[in-house]
NUKOLTI-95494 format. One record per residue (C-alpha): residue number from 1; x, y, z. Coordinates in steps of 0.5 Angstrom, whole numbers, plus 500, padded with zeros to 3 digits. Layout:
! residues N
+------+-----+-----+-----+
| keza |   X |   Y |   Z |
+------+-----+-----+-----+
|  NUM |   X |   Y |   Z |
...
+------+-----+-----+-----+
! end
This chain:
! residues 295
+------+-----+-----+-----+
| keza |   X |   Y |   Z |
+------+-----+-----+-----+
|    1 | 741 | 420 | 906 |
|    2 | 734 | 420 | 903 |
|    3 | 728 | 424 | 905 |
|    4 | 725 | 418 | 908 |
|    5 | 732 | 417 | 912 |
|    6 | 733 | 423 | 914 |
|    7 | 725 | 423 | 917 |
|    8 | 727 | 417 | 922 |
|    9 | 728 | 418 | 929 |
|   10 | 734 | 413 | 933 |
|   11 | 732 | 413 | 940 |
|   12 | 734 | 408 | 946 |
|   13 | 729 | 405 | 952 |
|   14 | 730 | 401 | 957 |
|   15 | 725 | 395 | 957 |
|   16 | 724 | 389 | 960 |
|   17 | 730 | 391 | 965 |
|   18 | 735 | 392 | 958 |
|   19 | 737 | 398 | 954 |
|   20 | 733 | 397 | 947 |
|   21 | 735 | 401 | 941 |
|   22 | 729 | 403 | 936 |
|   23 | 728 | 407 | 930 |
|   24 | 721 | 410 | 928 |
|   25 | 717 | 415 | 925 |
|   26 | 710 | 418 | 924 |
|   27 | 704 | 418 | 929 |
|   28 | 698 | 414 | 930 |
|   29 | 696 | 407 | 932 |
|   30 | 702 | 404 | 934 |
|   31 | 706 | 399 | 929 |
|   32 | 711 | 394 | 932 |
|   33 | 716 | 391 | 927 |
|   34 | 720 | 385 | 929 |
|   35 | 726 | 383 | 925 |
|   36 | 730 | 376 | 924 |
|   37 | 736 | 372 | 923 |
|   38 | 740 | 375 | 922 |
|   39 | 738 | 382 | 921 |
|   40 | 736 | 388 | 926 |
|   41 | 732 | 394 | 924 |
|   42 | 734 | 395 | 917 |
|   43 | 731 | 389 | 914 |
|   44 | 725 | 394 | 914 |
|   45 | 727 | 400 | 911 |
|   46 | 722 | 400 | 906 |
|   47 | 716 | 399 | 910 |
|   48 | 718 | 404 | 915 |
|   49 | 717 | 410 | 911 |
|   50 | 711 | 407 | 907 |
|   51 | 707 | 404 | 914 |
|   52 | 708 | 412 | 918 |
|   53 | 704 | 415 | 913 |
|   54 | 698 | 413 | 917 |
|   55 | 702 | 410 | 924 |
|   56 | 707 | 412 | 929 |
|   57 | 712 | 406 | 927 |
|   58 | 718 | 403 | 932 |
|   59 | 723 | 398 | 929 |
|   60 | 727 | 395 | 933 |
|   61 | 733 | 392 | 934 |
|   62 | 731 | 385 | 939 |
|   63 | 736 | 384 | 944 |
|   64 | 742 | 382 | 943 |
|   65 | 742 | 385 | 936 |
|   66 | 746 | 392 | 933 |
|   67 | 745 | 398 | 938 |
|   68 | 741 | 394 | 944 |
|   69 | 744 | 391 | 950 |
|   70 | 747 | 385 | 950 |
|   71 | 747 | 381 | 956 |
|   72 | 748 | 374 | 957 |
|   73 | 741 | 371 | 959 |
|   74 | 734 | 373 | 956 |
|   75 | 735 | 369 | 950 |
|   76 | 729 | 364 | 951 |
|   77 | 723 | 365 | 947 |
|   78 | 718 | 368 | 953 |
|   79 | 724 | 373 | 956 |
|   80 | 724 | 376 | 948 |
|   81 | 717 | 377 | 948 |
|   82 | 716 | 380 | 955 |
|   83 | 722 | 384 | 952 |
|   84 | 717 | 387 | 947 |
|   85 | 710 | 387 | 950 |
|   86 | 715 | 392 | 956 |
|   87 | 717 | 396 | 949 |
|   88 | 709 | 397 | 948 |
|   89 | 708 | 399 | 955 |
|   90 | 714 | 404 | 956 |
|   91 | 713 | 407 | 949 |
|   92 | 706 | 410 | 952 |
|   93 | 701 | 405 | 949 |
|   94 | 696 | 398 | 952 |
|   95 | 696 | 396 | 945 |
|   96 | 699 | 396 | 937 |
|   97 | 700 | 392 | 931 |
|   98 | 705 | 387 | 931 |
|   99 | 709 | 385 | 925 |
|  100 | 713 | 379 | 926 |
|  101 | 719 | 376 | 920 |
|  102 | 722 | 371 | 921 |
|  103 | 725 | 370 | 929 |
|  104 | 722 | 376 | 929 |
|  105 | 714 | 372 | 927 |
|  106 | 716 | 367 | 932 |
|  107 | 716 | 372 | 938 |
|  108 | 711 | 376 | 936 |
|  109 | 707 | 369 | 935 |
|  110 | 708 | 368 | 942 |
|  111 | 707 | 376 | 943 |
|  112 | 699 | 374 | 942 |
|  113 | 699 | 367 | 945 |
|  114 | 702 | 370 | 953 |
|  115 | 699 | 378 | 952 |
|  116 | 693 | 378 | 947 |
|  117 | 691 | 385 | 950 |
|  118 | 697 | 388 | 948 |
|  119 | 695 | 386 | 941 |
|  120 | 691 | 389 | 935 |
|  121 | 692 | 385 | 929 |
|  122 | 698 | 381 | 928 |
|  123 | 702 | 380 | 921 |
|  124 | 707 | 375 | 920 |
|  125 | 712 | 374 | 914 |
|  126 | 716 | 367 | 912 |
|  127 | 715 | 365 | 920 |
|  128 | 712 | 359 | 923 |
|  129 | 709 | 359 | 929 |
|  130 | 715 | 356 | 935 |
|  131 | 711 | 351 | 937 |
|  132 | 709 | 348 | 930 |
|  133 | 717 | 350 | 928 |
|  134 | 720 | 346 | 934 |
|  135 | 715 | 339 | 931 |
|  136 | 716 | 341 | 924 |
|  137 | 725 | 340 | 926 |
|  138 | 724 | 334 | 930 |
|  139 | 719 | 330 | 925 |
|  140 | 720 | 333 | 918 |
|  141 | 726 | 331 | 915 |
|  142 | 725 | 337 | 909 |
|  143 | 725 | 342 | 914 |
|  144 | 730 | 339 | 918 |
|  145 | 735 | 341 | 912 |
|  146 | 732 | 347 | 910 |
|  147 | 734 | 349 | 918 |
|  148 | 740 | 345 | 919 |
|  149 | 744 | 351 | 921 |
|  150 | 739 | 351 | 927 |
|  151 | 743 | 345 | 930 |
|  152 | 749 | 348 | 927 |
|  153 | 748 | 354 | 931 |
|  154 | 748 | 350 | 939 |
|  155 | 755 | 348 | 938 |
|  156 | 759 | 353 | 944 |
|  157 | 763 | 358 | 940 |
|  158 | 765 | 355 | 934 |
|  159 | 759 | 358 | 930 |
|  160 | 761 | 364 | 932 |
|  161 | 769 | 363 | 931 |
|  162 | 766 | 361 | 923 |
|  163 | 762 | 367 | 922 |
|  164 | 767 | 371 | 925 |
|  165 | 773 | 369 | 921 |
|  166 | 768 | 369 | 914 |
|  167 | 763 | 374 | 915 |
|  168 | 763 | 377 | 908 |
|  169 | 761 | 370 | 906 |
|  170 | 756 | 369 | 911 |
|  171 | 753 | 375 | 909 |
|  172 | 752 | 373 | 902 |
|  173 | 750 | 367 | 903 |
|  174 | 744 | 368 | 908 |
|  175 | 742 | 373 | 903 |
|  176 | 744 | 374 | 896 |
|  177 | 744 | 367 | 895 |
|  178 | 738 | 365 | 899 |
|  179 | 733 | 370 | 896 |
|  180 | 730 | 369 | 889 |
|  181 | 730 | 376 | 887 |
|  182 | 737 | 378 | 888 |
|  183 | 737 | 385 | 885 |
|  184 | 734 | 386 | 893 |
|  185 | 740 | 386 | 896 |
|  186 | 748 | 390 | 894 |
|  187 | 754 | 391 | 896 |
|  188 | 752 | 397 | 900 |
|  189 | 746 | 393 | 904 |
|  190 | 752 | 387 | 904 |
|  191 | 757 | 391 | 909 |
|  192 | 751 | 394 | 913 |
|  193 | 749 | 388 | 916 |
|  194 | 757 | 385 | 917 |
|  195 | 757 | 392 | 920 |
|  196 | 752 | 390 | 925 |
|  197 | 754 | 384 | 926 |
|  198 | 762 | 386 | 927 |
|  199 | 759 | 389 | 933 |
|  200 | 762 | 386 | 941 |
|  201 | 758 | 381 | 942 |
|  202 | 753 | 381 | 936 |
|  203 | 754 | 375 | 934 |
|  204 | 754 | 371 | 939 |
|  205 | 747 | 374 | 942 |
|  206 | 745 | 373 | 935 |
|  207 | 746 | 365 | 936 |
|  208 | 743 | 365 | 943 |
|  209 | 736 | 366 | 939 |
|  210 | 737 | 359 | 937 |
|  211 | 741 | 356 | 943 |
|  212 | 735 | 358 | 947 |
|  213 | 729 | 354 | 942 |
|  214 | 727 | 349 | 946 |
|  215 | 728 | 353 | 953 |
|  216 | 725 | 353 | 957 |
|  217 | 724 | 346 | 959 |
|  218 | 717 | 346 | 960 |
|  219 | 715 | 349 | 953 |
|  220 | 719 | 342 | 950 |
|  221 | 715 | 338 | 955 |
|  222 | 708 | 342 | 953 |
|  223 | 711 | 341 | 945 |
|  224 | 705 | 337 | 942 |
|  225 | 700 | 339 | 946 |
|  226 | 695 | 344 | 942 |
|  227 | 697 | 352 | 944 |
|  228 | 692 | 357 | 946 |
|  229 | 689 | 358 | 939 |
|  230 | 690 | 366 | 937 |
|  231 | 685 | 371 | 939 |
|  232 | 687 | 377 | 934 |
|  233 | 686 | 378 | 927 |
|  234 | 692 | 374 | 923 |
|  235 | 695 | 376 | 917 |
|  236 | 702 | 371 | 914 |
|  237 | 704 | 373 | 909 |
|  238 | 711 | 367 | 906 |
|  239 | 714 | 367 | 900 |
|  240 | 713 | 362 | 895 |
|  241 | 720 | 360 | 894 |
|  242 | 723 | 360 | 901 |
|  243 | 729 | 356 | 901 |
|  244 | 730 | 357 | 909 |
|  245 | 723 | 356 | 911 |
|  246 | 718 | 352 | 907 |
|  247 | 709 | 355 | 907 |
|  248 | 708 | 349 | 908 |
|  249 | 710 | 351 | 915 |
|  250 | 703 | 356 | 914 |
|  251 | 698 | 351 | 912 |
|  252 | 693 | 349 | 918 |
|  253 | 693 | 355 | 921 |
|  254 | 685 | 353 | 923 |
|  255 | 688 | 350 | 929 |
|  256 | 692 | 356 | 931 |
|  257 | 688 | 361 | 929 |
|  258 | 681 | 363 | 933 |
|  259 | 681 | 370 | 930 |
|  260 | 679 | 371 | 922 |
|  261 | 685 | 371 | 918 |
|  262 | 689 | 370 | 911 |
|  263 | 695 | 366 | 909 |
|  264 | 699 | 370 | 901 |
|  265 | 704 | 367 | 899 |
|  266 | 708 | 372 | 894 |
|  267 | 711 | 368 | 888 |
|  268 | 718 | 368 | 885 |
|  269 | 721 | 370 | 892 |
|  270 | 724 | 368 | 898 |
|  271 | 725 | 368 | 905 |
|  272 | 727 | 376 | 906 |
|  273 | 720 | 377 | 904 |
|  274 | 720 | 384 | 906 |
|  275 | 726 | 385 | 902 |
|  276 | 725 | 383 | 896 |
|  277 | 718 | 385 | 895 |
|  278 | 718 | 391 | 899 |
|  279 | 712 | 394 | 895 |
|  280 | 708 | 388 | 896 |
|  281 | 708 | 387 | 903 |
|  282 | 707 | 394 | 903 |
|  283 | 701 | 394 | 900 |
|  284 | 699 | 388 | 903 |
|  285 | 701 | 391 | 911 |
|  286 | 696 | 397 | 909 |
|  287 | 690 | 394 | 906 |
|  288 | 690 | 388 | 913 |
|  289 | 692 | 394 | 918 |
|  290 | 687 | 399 | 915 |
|  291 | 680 | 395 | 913 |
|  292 | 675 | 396 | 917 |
|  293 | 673 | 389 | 915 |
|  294 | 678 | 385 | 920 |
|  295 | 676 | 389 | 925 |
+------+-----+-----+-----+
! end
């Protein structure tokens, strides 16, 4: 265990009617981290030591992932969102940062349209916003290869017989061989994520994410519609190699954002963006997070 491991706190509290597990460190400001698929808290290990130099800093597992509770509803993107707006409420707080990769950006997207209150700055890594996400499946075919998986996923039961049995592969597959760099991730990282994915119904929590996309059906009703544009300062961050999730998905931001912000795309690397330049996201988060001048 490291001295920065050895200084992170695991703790549960019920949220939204359901038991979350997070973990956190330092004191401060509060900085909300949203892991993706198919991650939990781990995938920022190294931000966590990094941003509770200056913040009280709480990851955690979303629902259905890892240590949290695992019911059988609740996956649809506005009950994950009210899920973390009840986290920052129950830790003691009106307000945080958030910061949002992957799913974990498509929640804290929604986060900042439905409770812009509960907001300070908004950061998002390799993560469209849903809505511009959803159009993007239905209408583009390069990115509906790049996610054919998402389809894949809406099959019952199959998706999770398939990961089950080949797990280890899995794993490989969606990190090791979608990263650019891949020194990011080893044998060690490897085990840890299947250990938390072998967990009693983790798998197939984790596939209710996807299954529950284009619910509720008002939400694919309102589809092209244009959303209530952001009110917070916005910082996106996308790898510039992403296989999984194109930065073009990051461009026109001016329709989304109401707020001043800032697209970086980080080069020679892909979609696990925090995992594979952890010092430059780190540095980037710190800069956005702390300048007086997003303010």
């Amino acid at each position: 265990m490291t001295v920065s491991e050895s200084q992170w706190q695991h703790h549960f509290i019920e949220a939204n009617h359901i038991r979350l597990h997070y973990v956190t460190q330092g004191d401060g400001d509060l900085v909300i981290l949203l892991h993706g698929f198919p991650e939990f808290w781990y995938s920022w290990r190294f931000q966590i030591p990094a941003l509770a130099r200056y913040y009280k800093v709480v990851v955690p597992d979303l629902r259905g992932y890892n240590d949290s509770e695992k019911p059988a509803s609740g996956y649809d993107l506005d009950t994950l969102t009210t899920d973390v707006q009840s986290l920052i409420e129950n830790l003691g707080y009106s307000r945080a940062h958030v910061v949002g990769h992957d799913w974990g950006g498509a929640i804290a997207w929604n986060l900042a349209q439905k409770f812009p209150q509960s907001l300070d700055r908004l950061a998002l890594l390799s993560a469209p916003h849903p809505q511009r996400f959803a159009q993007e499946m239905l209408s583009n075919l390069d990115q509906l290869r790049r996610s054919w998986y998402v389809l894949a996923f809406q099959v019952p039961g199959v998706p999770e017989w398939l990961i089950q049995l080949n797990l280890r592969a899995f794993i490989r597959n969606m990190f090791q061989e979608q990263a650019v760099r891949k020194g990011a991730f080893t044998e060690e990282s490897a085990q840890i994520y299947q250990a938390a994915l072998r967990k009693p119904g983790a798998i197939a929590s984790a596939l209710n994410h996807y299954r529950q996309l284009f619910f509720p059906f008002h939400w694919v009703r309102d589809l092209w519609r244009a959303p209530e544009p952001i009110a917070v300062p916005t910082l996106v961050l996308w790898g510039a190699e992403d296989t999984l999730l194109s930065h073009k998905l990051a461009e026109g931001l001016d329709q989304l954002i109401a707020a001043p912000f800032q697209v970086t795309l980080i080069p020679h690397c892909g979609h696990w963006i925090q995992q594979e330049a952890p010092e430059t996201v780190n540095r980037e988060l710190l800069a956005f997070l702390r300048s007086p001048a997003w303010g």
